[in-house]
Each structure stands twice: as C-alpha cells, then as structure tokens.
C-alpha positions in Angstrom: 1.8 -1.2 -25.6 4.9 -2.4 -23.7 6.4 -5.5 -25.6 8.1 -7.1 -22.5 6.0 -8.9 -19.6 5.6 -6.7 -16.6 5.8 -7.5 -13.1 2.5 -6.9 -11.3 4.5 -4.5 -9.2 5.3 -2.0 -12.7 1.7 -2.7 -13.8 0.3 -1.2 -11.0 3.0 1.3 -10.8 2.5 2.3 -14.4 -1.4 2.4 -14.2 -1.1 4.9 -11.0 1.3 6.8 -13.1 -1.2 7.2 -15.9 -4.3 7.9 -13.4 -1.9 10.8 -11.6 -1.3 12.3 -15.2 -5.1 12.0 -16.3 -6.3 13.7 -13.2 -4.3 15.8 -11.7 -7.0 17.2 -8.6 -7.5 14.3 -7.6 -3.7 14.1 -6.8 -4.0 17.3 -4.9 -6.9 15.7 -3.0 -5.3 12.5 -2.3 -1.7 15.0 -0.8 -3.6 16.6 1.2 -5.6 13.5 3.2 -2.8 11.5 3.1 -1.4 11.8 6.3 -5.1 11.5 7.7 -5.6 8.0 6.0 -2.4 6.6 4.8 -2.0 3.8 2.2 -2.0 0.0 3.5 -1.5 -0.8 -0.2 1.7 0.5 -0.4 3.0 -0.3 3.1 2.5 -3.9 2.2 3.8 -3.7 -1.4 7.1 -1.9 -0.6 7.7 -4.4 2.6 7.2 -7.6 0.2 5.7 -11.0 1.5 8.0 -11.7 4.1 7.4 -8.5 5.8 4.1 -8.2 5.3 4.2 -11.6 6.9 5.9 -10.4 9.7 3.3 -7.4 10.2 0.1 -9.6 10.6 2.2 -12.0 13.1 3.0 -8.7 15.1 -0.8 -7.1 14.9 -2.3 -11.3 16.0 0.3 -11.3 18.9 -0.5 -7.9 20.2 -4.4 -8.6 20.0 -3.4 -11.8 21.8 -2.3 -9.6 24.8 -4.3 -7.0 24.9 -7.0 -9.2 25.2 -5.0 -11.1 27.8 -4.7 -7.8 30.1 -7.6 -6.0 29.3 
C-alpha cells in the first residue's frame, strides 16, 4: 500500500493501471472501439473543472440555438 495520500486523479490512474495489467484483452478490446466510442471520462478529467465548465456552457448554448432555428 502507498503510504502517502493520493489524489483522486492517481487513484484512479493507478487502479486503471492495475486493471490494464490484469487483463490484458480487454485492453486490446477497448483499442480497437475506441475511436467508435471515445471516453467522456477522460475528456473531462484531463480538461479540469474549469474546462469542463466551459464544455457544458458551450453544449446548453448550442441546444439553445438549434432549438431557436430549427
């Protein structure tokens, strides 16, 4: 066990790690339907709260207009 406190961020980084080690075809699985899906959890967690912020004010204001147009 790790004796300093960890940031949720390295928690969650260091329980993916350990999932990606203990099952390796499922990492296969997961490269190849990437690009299909993509990963909302990381987009948000690598922007940080301020851009994630800015995202959903961008994605309201452009339902805003398209229901304003269309």
């Amino acid at each position: 066990m790790n004796n300093y406190n960890e940031t949720p961020e390295e928690k969650r980084e260091r329980l993916r790690q350990n999932e990606l080690k203990n099952n390796p075809t499922g990492s296969i699985n997961d490269a190849f339907n990437r690009g299909n899906n993509g990963n909302l959890t990381d987009l948000s967690g690598g922007m940080g709260w301020k851009g994630t912020g800015i995202l959903i004010v961008i994605l309201i204001v452009g339902y805003v207009l398209y229901k304003l147009f269309f």
